[in-house]
C-alpha positions as a printed Julia matrix, in Angstrom:
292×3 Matrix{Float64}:
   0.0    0.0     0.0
   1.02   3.46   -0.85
   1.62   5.6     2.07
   0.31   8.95    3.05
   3.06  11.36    3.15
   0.95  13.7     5.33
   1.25  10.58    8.06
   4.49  12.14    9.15
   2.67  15.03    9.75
   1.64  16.15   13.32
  -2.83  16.48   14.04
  -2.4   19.89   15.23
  -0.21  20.93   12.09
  -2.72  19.15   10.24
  -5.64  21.38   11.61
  -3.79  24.42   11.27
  -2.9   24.04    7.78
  -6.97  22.94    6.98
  -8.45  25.8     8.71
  -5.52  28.65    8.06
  -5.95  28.06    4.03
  -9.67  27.27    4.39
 -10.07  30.86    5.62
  -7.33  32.58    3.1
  -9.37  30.05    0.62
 -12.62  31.37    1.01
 -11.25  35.2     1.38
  -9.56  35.19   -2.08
 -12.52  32.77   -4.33
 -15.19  34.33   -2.39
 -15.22  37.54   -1.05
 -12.49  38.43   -4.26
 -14.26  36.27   -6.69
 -14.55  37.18  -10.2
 -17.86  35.73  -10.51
 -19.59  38.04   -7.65
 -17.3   39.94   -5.74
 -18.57  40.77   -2.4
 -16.89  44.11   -1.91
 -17.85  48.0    -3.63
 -15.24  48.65   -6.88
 -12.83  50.56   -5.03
 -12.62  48.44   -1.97
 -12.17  44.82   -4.23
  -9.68  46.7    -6.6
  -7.55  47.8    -3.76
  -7.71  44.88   -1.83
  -7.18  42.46   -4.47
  -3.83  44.52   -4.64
  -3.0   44.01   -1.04
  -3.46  40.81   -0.83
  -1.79  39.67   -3.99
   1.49  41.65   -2.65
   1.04  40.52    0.72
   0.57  36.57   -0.85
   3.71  37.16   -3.01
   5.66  38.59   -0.2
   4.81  35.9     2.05
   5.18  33.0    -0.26
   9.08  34.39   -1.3
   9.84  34.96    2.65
   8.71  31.41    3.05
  10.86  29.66    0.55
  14.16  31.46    2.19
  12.98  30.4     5.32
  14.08  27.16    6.66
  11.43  26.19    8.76
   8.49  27.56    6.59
  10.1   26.63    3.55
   7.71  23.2     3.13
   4.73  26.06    3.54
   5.77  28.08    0.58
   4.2   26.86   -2.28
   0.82  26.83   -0.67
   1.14  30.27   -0.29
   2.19  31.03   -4.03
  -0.38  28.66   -5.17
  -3.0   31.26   -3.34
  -1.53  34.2    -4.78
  -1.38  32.2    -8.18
  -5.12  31.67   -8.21
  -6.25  35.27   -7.05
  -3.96  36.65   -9.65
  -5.37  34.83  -12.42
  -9.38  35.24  -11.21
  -8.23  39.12  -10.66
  -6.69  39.28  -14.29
  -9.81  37.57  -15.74
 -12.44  39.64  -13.8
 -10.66  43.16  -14.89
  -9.52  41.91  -18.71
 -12.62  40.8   -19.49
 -11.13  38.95  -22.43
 -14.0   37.09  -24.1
 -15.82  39.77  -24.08
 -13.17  41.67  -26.4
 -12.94  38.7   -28.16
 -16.49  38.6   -29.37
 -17.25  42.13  -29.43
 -14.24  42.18  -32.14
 -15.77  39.55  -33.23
 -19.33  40.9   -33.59
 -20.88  38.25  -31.87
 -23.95  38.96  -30.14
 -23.08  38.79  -26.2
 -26.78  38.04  -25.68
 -26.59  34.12  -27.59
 -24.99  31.18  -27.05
 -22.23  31.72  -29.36
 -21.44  35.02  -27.81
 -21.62  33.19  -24.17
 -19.12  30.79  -25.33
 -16.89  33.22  -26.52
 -17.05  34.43  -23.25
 -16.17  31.44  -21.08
 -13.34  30.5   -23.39
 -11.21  33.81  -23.08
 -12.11  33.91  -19.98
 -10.86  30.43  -18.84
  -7.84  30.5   -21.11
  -6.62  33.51  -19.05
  -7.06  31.69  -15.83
  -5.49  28.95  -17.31
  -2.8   30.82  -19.36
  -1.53  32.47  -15.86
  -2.06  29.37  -13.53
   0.31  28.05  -15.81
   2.87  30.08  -16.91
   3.56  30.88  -13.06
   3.62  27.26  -12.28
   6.44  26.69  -14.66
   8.21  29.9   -13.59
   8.66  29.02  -10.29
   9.97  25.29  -11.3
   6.66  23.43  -11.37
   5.83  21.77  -14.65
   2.52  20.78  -15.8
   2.42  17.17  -14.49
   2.21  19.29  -11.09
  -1.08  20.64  -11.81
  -2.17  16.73  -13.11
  -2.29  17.81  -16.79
  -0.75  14.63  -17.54
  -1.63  11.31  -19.04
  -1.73   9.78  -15.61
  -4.39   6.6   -15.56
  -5.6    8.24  -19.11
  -7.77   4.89  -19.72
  -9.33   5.0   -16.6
  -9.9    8.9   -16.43
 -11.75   8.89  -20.02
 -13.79   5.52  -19.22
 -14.8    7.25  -15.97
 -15.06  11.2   -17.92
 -17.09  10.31  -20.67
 -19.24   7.65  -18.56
 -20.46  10.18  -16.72
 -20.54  12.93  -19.41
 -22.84  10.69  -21.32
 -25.15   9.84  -18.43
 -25.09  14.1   -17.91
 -25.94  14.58  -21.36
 -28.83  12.58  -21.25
 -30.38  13.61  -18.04
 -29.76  17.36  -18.72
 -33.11  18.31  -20.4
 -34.93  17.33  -17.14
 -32.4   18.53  -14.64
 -32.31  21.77  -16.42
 -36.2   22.28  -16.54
 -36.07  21.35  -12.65
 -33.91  22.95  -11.07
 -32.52  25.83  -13.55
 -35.68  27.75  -15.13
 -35.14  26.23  -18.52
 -38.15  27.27  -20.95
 -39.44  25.69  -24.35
 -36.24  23.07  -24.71
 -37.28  21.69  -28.24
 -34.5   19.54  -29.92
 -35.15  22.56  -32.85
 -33.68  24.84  -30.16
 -30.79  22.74  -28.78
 -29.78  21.28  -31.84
 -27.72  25.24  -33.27
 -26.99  25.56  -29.34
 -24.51  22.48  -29.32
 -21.15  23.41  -30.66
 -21.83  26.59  -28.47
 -22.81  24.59  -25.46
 -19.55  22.18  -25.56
 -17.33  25.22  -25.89
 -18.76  26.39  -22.87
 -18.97  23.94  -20.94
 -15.67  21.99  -21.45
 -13.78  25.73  -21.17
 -15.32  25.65  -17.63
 -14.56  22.74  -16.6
 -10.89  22.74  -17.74
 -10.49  26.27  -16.37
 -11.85  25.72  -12.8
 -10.25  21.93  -12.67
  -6.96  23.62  -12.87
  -7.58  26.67  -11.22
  -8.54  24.72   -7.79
  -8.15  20.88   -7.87
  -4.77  21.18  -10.59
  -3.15  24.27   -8.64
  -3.7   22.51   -4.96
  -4.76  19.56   -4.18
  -1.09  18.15   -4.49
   0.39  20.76   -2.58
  -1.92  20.19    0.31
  -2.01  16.11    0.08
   1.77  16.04    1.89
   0.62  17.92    4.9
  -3.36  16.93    5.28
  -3.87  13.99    3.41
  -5.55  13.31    0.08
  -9.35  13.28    0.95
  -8.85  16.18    3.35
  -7.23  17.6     0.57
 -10.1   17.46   -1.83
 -12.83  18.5     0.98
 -10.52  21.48    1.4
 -10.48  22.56   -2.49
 -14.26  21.5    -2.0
 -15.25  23.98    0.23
 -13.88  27.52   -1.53
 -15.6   26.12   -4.93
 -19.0   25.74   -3.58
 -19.3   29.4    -1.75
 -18.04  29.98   -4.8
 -21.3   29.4    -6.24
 -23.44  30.0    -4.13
 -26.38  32.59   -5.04
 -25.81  32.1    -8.75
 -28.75  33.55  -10.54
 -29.43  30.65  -12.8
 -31.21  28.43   -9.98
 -33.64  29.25   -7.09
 -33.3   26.29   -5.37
 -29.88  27.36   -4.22
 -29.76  24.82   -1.18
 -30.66  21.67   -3.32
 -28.29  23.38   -5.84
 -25.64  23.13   -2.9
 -25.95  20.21   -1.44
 -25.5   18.57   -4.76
 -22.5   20.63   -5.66
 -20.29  19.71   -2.14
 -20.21  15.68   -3.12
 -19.85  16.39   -6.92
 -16.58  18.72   -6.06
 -15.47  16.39   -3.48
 -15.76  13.59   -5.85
 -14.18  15.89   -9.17
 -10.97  15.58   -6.42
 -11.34  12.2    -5.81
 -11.25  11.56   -8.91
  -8.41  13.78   -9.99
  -6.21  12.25   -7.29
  -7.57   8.35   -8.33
  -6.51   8.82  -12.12
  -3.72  11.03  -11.56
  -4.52  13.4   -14.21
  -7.32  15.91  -15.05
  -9.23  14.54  -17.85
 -11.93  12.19  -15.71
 -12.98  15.0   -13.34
 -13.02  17.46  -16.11
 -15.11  15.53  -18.15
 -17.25  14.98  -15.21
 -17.51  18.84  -14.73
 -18.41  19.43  -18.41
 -21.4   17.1   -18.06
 -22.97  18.32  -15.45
 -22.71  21.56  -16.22
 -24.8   20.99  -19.37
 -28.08  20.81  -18.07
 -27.2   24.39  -16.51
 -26.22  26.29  -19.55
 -29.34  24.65  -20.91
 -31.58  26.58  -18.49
 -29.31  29.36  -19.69
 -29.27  29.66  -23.06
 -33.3   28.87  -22.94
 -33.45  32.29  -21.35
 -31.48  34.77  -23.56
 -33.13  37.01  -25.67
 -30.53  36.7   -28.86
 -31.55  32.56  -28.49
């Protein structure tokens, strides 16, 4: 049996590391979230600022410090992801992308547009800091890793989403008049979308921590950890009004998109796994805009 590294680590260093980046977790994909900051303009923009510089700072004291030097990348891997969310929330790529474009931001396509700049620039930073401070991609699992397993187990469950998504999407996210007329022009639009967002958010939280954290809290631990900051995260999106059904579905989905991540050793089964159950959201969605 393989063992644990995070055996040779102390319960009380444990719970400290948990709970210390739980809270800078939730601070920096919640209250500084790109999706709905909770903070007035000035106040985010500032203390986006301050908290990247104090991250950065922090993360470079660590590594010359011998005793907080194991500690460091955790750190950077913070100041990584509020970078890239903070970059992506002020850029506003996709949107320049399709206004050049012309596409109408109001449709599918123009939605998709959307998602993909914006996920390429998370993903884009994420990884161009990984390599420049020594990491490689393998680190953030975008690898081969148990490939067969990962796409037996991704497009499994992508199927099953697929086919379950007109219902799911009439229940529980305000989808109107889904005729197979109407889906049908949606689909290239949809799988844009929808694999973008999965990739994107896969590697922004699972890709960028969970092996950092596994050495010092363990692997499950580790993916209820990067759980926790992805489901505030979502909560009181507009596109669902049962928001604590919507929740308590989400929390064992992004434990298991971990699980998963850390079984197969690579990204491709958990975000495959994403991308389908995301469909029957951007369903309800794309139902409702006035340029579809």
């Amino acid at each position: 049996m393989k063992n644990d590294s995070s055996d040779t680590v102390r319960w009380p260093e444990r719970l400290a590391v948990f709970f210390v980046v739980l809270a800078l977790s939730l601070f920096v994909f919640v209250v500084l979230s790109h999706f709905r900051p909770l903070l007035p303009k000035t106040a985010d923009l500032v203390t986006r600022i301050v908290t990247a510089v104090v991250l950065l700072a922090a993360a470079l004291a660590a590594r010359r410090t011998e005793r907080l030097r194991k500690y460091w990348q955790i750190i950077f891997a913070l100041f990584v992801g509020l970078l890239a969310i903070s970059v992506d929330y002020k850029l506003l790529l996709g949107q320049r992308v399709g206004s050049l474009l012309h596409v109408d931001p109001n449709s599918p396509a123009g939605w998709a547009v959307d998602k993909l700049g914006g996920e390429l620039t998370v993903v884009i930073i994420v990884v161009g800091l990984t390599f420049a401070m020594g990491g490689n991609l393998a680190s953030l699992r975008i690898k081969r890793g148990r490939l067969a397993l990962g796409l037996a187990v991704g497009l499994g469950t992508f199927a099953l989403a697929a086919l379950t998504a007109v219902p799911l999407a009439q229940f529980m996210f305000n989808a109107n008049n889904l005729t197979l007329a109407r889906i049908l022009p949606w689909t290239p639009w949809l799988l844009v979308f929808v694999l973008a967002n999965a990739f994107g958010e896969e590697v922004l939280f699972r890709g960028l921590f969970l092996g950092k954290l596994e050495p010092f809290i363990g692997r499950l631990p580790a993916s209820l950890l990067v759980a926790l900051p992805f489901v505030f995260m979502h909560y009181g999106v507009p596109y669902t009004t049962e928001q604590f059904m919507f929740v308590g579905v989400l929390v064992p989905l992004a434990f298991c998109w971990g699980w998963l991540m850390q079984k197969t050793d690579g990204v491709w089964a958990s975000v495959l796994f994403h991308a389908g159950m995301d469909i029957s959201i951007m369903l309800g969605m794309f139902s409702n805009l006035s340029g579809a």
